[in-house]
ROVOBA-496960 format. One line per field, with one value per residue (C-alpha): x, y, z; residue in three letters; residue number from 1. Coordinates in steps of 0.25 Angstrom, whole numbers. Layout:
N
c1 = [X/...]
c2 = [Y/...]
c3 = [Z/...]
res = [ALA/...]
n = [NUM/...]
REM end
This chain:
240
c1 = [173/179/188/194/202/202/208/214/226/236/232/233/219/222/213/217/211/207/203/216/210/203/215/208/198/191/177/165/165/177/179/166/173/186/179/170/184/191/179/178/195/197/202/215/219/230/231/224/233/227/232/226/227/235/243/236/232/219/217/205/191/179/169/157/151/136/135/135/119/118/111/118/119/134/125/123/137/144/138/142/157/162/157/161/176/175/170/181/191/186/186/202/204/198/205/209/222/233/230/242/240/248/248/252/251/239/232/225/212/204/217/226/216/216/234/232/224/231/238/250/251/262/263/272/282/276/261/255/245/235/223/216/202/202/206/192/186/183/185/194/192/188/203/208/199/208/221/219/225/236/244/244/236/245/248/233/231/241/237/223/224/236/231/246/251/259/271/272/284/277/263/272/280/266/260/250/256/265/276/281/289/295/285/289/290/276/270/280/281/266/266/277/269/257/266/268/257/249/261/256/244/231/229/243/239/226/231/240/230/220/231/232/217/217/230/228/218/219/225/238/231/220/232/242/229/227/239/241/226/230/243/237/225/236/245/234/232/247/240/229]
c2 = [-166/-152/-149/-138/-141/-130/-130/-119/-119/-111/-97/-105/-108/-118/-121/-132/-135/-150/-155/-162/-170/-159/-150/-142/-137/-126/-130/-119/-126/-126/-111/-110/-115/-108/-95/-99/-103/-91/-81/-89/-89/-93/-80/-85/-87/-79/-87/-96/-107/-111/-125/-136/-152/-158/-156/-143/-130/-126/-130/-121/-120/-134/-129/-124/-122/-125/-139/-133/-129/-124/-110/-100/-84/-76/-74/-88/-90/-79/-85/-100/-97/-83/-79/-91/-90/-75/-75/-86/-77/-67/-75/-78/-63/-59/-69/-60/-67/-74/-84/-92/-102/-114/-118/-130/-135/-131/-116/-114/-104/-104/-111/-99/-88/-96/-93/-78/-75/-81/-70/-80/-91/-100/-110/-121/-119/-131/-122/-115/-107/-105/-100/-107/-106/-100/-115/-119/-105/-100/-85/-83/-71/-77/-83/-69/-61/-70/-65/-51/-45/-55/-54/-45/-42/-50/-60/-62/-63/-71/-83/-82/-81/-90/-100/-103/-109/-99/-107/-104/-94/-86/-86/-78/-69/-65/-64/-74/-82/-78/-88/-101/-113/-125/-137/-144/-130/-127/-131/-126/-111/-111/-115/-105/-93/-99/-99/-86/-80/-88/-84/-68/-62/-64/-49/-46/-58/-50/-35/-40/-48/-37/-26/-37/-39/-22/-16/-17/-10/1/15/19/26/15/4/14/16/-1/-4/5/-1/-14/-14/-7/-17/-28/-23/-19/-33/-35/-25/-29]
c3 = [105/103/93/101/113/124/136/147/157/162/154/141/134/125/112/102/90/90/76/71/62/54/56/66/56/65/65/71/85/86/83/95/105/103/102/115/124/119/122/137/142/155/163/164/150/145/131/122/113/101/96/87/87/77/65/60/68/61/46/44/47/46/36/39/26/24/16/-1/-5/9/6/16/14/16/31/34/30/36/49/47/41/44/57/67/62/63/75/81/74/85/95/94/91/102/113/125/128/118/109/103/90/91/74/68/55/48/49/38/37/52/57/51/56/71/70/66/76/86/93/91/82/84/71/72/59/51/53/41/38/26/21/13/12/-1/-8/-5/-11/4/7/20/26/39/39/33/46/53/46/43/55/54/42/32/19/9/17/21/5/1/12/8/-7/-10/2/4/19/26/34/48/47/37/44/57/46/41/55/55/67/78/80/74/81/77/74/87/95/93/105/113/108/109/122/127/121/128/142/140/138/150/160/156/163/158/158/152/138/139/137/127/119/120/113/102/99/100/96/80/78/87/85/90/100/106/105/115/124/122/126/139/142/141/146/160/161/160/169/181/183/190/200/203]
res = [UNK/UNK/UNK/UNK/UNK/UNK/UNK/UNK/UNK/UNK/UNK/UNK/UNK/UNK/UNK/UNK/UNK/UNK/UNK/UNK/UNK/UNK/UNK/UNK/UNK/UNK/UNK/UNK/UNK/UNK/UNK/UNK/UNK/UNK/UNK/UNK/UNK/UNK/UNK/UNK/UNK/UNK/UNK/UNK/UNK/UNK/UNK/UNK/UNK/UNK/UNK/UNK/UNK/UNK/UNK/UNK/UNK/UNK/UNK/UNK/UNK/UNK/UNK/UNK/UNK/UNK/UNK/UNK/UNK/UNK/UNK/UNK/UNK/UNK/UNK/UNK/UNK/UNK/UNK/UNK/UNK/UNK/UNK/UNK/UNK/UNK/UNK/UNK/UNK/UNK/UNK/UNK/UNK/UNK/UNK/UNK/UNK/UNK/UNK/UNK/UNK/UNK/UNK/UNK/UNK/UNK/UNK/UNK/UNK/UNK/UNK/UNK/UNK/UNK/UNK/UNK/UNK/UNK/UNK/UNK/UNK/UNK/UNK/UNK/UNK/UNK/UNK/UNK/UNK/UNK/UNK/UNK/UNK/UNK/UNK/UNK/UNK/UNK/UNK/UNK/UNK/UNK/UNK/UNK/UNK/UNK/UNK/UNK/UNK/UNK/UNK/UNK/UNK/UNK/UNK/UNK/UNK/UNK/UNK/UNK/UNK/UNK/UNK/UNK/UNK/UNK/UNK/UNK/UNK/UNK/UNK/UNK/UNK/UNK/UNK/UNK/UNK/UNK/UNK/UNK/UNK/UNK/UNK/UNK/UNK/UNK/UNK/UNK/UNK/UNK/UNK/UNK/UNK/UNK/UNK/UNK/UNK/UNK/UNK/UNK/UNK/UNK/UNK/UNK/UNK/UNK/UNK/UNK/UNK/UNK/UNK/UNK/UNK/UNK/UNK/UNK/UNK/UNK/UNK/UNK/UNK/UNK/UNK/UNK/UNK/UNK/UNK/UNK/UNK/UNK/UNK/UNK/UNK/UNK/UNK/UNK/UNK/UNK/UNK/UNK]
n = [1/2/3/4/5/6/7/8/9/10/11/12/13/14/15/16/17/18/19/20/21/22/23/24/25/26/27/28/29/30/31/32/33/34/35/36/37/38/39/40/41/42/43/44/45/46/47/48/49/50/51/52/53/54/55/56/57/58/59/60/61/62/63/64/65/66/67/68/69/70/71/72/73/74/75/76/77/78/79/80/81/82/83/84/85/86/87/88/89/90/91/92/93/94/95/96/97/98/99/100/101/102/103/104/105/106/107/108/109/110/111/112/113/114/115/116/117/118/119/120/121/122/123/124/125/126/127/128/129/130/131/132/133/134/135/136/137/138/139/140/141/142/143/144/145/146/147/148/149/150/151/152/153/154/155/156/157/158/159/160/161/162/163/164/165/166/167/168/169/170/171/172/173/174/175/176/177/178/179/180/181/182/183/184/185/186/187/188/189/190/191/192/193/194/195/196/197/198/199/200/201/202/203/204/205/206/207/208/209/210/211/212/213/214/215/216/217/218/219/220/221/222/223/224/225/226/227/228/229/230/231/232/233/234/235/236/237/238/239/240]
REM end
């Protein structure tokens, strides 16, 4: 039985996390399959939600460390630890249409990376956010390749090294989600941001998704050229 729940309808491709009982500890086939559905959306799609079962959105990563006495090279590990979350870390970035986080409870490291990269993370006001992989003498710079376009250098500092929670109200002051509702509104702001953006053209949520994957690095001058692209290409499509 999957411990990812995925289903379509309506322009909304929804994926829930469904590992309650382990606080939705992200395991590696888990993280396969999300990547695989998000690499395949159905042509209609104009948003992807993000949720989880339970009382916690995503309290980290399921270790896959080699069993101690295991003789492994920084090759052998680099393929087994860092690579498959890097590369699932690509996969959301590079999602062609919105992706919303619904967050609840506990995000702490892969958890907290899933909301930053979220193009927005709605946390329900209880919801906090941690790193704190360095308590068990683990380096994490795959959470912080998450975080580093996020937040800025202090901050990214501060919630590595002090491995103190960041309430929901700080994590949107600091830029790390979008939004935070009431407890009990969650679902329903979620849903409404959802409704939105499934009413829109898939071709208008893709122009705009496409500027954000793009706009940051570009020049002054590539992001004018971007945006008259992308705005045209959107906009054709009501005359066709």
């Amino acid at each position: 039985m999957s411990d990812v729940r995925i289903e379509a309808e309506g322009g909304i491709l929804r994926i829930a996390l469904d590992r309650p009982d382990a606080g939705n500890a992200l395991t590696p086939d888990m993280a396969t399959e999300i990547a695989a559905r998000l690499a395949d959306l159905p042509a209609e799609t104009r948003v992807v939600v993000m949720s989880a079962a339970g009382a916690d959105f995503c309290t980290g990563r399921a270790s896959v460390m080699p069993p101690k006495g295991t003789q492994m090279t920084a090759v052998d590990l680099r393929a087994l630890i860092s690579e498959p979350v890097l590369d699932f870390y690509a996969a959301l970035r590079s999602v062609p249409v919105p992706v919303i986080a619904r967050v609840q409870g506990k995000a702490a490291g892969v958890g907290c990376a899933l909301a930053a990269l979220a193009d927005v993370a709605i946390a329900g006001r209880s919801a906090t956010f941690v790193v704190p992989e360095m308590n068990h003498d683990i380096a994490p710079t795959l959470v912080m390749d998450a975080l580093a376009d996020r937040v800025g250098r202090a901050t990214l500092a501060r919630m590595v090294l002090t491995r103190d929670a960041v309430s929901a109200d700080e994590a949107k002051a600091i830029g790390l989600i979008g939004k935070v509702a009431d407890d009990a509104a969650l679902d329903e702001t979620v849903e409404a941001a959802a409704a939105g953006l499934a009413g829109n053209s898939v071709a208008v949520v893709r122009a705009v998704k496409a500027f954000l994957i793009r706009a940051p690095e570009a020049s002054l001058a590539t992001r004018k050229e971007l945006a008259a692209l992308l705005n045209s290409v959107a906009t054709a499509e009501r005359f066709r």
